[in-house]
PyMOL commands that place a pseudoatom at each C-alpha (Angstrom):
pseudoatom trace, name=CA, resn=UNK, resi=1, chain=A, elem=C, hetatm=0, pos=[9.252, -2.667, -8.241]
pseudoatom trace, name=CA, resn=UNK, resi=2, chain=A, elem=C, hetatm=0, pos=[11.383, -3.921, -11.013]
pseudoatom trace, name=CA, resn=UNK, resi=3, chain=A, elem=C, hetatm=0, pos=[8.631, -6.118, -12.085]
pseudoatom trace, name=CA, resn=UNK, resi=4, chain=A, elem=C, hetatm=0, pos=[5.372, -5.568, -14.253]
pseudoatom trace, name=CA, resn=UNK, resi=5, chain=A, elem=C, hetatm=0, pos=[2.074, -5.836, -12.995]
pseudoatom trace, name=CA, resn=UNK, resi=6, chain=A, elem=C, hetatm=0, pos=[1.747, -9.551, -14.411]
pseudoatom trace, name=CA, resn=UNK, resi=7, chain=A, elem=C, hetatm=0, pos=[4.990, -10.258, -12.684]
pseudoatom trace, name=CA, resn=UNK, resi=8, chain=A, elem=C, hetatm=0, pos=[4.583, -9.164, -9.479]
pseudoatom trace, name=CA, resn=UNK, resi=9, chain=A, elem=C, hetatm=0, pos=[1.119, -11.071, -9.235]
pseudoatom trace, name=CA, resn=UNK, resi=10, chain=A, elem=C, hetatm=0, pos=[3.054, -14.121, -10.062]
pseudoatom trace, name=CA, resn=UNK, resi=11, chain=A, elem=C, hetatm=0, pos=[6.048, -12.769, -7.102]
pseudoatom trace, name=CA, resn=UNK, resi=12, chain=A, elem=C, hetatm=0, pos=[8.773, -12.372, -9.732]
pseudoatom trace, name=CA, resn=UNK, resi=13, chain=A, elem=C, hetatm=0, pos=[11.053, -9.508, -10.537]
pseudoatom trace, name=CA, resn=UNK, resi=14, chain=A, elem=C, hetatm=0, pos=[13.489, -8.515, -12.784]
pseudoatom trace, name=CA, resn=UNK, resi=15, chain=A, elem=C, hetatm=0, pos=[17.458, -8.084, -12.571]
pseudoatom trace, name=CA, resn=UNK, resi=16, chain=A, elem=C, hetatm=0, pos=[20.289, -7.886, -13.792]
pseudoatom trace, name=CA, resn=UNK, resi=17, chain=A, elem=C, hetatm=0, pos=[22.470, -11.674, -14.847]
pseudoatom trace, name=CA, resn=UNK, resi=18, chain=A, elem=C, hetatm=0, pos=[25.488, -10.973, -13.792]
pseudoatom trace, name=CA, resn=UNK, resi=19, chain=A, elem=C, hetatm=0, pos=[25.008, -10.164, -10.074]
pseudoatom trace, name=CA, resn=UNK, resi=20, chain=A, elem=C, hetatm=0, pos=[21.191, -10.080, -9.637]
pseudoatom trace, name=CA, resn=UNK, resi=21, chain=A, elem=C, hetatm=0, pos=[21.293, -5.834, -9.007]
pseudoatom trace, name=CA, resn=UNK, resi=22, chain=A, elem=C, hetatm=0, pos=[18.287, -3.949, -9.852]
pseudoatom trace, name=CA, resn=UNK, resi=23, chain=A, elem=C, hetatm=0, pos=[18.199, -3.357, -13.765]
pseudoatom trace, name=CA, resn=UNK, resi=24, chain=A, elem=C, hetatm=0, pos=[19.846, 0.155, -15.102]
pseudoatom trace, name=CA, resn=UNK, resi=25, chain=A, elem=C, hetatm=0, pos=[17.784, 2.893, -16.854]
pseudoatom trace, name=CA, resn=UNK, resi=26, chain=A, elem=C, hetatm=0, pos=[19.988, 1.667, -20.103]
pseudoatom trace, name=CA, resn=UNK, resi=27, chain=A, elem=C, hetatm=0, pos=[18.926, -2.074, -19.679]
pseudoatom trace, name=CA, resn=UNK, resi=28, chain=A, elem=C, hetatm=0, pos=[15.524, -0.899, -19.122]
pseudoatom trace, name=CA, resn=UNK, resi=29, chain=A, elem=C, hetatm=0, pos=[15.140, 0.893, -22.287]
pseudoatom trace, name=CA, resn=UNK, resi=30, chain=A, elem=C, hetatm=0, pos=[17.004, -1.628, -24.012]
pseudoatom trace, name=CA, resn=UNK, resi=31, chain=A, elem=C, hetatm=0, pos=[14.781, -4.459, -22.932]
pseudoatom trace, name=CA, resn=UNK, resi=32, chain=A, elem=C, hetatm=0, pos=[11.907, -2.267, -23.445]
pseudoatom trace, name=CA, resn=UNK, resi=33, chain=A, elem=C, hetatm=0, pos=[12.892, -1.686, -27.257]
pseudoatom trace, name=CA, resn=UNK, resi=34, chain=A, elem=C, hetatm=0, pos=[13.710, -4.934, -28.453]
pseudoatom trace, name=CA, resn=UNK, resi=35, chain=A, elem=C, hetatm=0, pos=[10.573, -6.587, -26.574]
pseudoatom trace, name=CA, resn=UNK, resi=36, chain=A, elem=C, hetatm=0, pos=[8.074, -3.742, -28.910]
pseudoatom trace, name=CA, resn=UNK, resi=37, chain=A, elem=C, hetatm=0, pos=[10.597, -5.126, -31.982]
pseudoatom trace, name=CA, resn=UNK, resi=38, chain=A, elem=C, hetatm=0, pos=[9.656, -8.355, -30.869]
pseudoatom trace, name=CA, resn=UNK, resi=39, chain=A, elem=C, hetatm=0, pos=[5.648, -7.896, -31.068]
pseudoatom trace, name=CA, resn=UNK, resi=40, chain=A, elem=C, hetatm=0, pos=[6.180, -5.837, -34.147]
pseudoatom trace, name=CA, resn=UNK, resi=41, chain=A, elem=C, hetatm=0, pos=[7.235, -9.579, -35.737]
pseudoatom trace, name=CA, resn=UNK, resi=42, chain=A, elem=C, hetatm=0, pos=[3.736, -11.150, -34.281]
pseudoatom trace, name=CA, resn=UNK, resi=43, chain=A, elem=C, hetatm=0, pos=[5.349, -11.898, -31.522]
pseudoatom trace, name=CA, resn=UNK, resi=44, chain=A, elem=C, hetatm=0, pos=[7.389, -14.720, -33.151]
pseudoatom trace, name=CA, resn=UNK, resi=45, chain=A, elem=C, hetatm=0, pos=[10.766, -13.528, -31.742]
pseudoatom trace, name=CA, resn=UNK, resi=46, chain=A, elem=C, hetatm=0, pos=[9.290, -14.828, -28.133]
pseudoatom trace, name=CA, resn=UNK, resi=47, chain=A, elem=C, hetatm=0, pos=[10.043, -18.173, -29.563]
pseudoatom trace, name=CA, resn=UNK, resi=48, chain=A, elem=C, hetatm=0, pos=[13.538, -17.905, -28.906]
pseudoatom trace, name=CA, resn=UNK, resi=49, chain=A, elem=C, hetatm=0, pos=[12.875, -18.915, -25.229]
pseudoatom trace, name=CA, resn=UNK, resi=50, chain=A, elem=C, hetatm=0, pos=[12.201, -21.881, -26.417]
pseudoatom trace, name=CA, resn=UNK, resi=51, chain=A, elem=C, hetatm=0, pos=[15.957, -23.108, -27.545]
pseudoatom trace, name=CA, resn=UNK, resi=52, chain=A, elem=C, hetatm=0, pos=[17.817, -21.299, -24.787]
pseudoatom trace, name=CA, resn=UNK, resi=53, chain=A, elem=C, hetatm=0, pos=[19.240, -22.486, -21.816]
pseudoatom trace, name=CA, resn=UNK, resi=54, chain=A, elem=C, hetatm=0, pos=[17.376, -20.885, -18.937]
pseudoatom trace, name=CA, resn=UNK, resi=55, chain=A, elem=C, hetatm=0, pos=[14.432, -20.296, -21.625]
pseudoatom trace, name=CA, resn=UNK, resi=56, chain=A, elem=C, hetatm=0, pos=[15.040, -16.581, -21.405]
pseudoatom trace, name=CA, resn=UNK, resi=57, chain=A, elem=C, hetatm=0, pos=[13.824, -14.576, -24.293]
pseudoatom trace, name=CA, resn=UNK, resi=58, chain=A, elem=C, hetatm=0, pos=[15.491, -12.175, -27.085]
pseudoatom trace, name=CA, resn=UNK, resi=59, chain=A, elem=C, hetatm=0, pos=[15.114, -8.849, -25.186]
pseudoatom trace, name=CA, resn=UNK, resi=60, chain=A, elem=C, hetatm=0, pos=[16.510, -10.367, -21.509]
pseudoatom trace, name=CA, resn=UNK, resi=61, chain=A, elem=C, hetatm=0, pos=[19.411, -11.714, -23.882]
pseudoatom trace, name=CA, resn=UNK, resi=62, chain=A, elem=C, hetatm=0, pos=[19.824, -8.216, -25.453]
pseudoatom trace, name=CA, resn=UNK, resi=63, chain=A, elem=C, hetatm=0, pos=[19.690, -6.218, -22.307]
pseudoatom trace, name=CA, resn=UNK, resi=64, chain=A, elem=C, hetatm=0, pos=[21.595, -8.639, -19.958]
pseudoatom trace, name=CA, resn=UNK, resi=65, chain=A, elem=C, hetatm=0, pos=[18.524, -8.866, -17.707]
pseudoatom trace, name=CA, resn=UNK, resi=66, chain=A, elem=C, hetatm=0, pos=[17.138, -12.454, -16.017]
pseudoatom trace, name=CA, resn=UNK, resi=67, chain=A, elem=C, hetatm=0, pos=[13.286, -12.845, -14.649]
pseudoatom trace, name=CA, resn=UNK, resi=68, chain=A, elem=C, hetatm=0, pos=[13.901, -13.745, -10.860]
pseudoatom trace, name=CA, resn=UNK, resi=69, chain=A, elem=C, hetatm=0, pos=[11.370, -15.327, -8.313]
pseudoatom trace, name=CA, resn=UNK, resi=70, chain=A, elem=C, hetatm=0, pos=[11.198, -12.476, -5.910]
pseudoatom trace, name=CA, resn=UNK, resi=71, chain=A, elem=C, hetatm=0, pos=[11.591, -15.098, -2.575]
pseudoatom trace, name=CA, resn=UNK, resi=72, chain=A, elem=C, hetatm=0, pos=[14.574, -16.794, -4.330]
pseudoatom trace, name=CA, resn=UNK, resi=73, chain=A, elem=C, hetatm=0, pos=[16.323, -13.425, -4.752]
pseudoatom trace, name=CA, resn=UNK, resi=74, chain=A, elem=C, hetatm=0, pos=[15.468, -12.288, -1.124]
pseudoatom trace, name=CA, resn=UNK, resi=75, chain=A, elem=C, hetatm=0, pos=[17.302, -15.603, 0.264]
pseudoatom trace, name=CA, resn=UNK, resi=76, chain=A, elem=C, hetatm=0, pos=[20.158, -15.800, -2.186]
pseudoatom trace, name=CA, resn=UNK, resi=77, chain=A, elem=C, hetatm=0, pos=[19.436, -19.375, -2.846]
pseudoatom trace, name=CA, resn=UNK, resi=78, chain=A, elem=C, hetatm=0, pos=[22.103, -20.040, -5.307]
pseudoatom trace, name=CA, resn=UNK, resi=79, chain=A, elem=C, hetatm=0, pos=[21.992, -23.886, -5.858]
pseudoatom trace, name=CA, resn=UNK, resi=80, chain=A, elem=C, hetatm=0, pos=[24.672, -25.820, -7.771]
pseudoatom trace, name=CA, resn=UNK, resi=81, chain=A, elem=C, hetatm=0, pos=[24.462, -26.704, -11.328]
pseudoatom trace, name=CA, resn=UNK, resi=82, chain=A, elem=C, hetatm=0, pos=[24.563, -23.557, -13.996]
pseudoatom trace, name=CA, resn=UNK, resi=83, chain=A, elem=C, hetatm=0, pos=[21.547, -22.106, -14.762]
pseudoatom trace, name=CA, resn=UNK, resi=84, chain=A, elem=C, hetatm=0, pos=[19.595, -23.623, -11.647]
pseudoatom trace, name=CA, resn=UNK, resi=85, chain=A, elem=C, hetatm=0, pos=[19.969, -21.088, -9.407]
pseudoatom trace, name=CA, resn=UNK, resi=86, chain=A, elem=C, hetatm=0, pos=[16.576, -19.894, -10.204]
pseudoatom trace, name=CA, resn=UNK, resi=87, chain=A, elem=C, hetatm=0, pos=[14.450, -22.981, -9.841]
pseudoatom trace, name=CA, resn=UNK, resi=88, chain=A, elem=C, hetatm=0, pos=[13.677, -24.900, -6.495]
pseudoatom trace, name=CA, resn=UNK, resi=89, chain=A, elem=C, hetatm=0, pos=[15.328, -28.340, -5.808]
pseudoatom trace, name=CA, resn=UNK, resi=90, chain=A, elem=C, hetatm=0, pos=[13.401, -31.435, -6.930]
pseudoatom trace, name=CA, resn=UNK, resi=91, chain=A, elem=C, hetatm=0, pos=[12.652, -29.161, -10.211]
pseudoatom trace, name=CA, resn=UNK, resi=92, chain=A, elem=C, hetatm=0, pos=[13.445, -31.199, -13.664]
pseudoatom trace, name=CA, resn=UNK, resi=93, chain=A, elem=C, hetatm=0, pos=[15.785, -28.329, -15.522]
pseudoatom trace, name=CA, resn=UNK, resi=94, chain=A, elem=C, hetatm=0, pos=[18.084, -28.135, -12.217]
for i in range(1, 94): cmd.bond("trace and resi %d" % i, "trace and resi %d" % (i + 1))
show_as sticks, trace
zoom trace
């Protein structure tokens, strides 16, 4: 599914950044790892999605993965602007 349980209520997934492929058993640990690292610090590591760009946190940086919406990814809807590929039109970050 590429997704946890929490994301695929919410319809999104997981890949890769660089070309949107499913993640790799490597990337998967990886992400994995650093996210248990991450709640072994109460959690305050997660507030590095809150200064970066796309608001993606320490383990997606780590293991080169990006949180897709799973219709968005279907379509290819690559929009202009960097960064903005994920959002809808209209949104305020694109």
């Amino acid at each position: 599914m590429s997704a946890t349980p929490g994301q695929a209520v919410f319809g999104l997934i997981v890949r890769r950044d660089d070309d949107l492929g499913p993640p790799s058993l490597a990337q998967a640990v990886v992400s994995t790892l650093v996210f248990y690292l991450t709640l072994a610090t109460s959690g305050l590591l997660l507030l590095v999605s809150l200064f970066t760009r796309r608001k993606r946190t320490l383990h997606d940086l780590v293991s080169g993965l990006v949180v897709v919406r799973r219709h968005t990814w279907r379509n290819w809807a690559l929009t202009a602007g960097a960064g903005s590929w994920n959002m809808r039109a209209g949104h305020p970050y694109t």
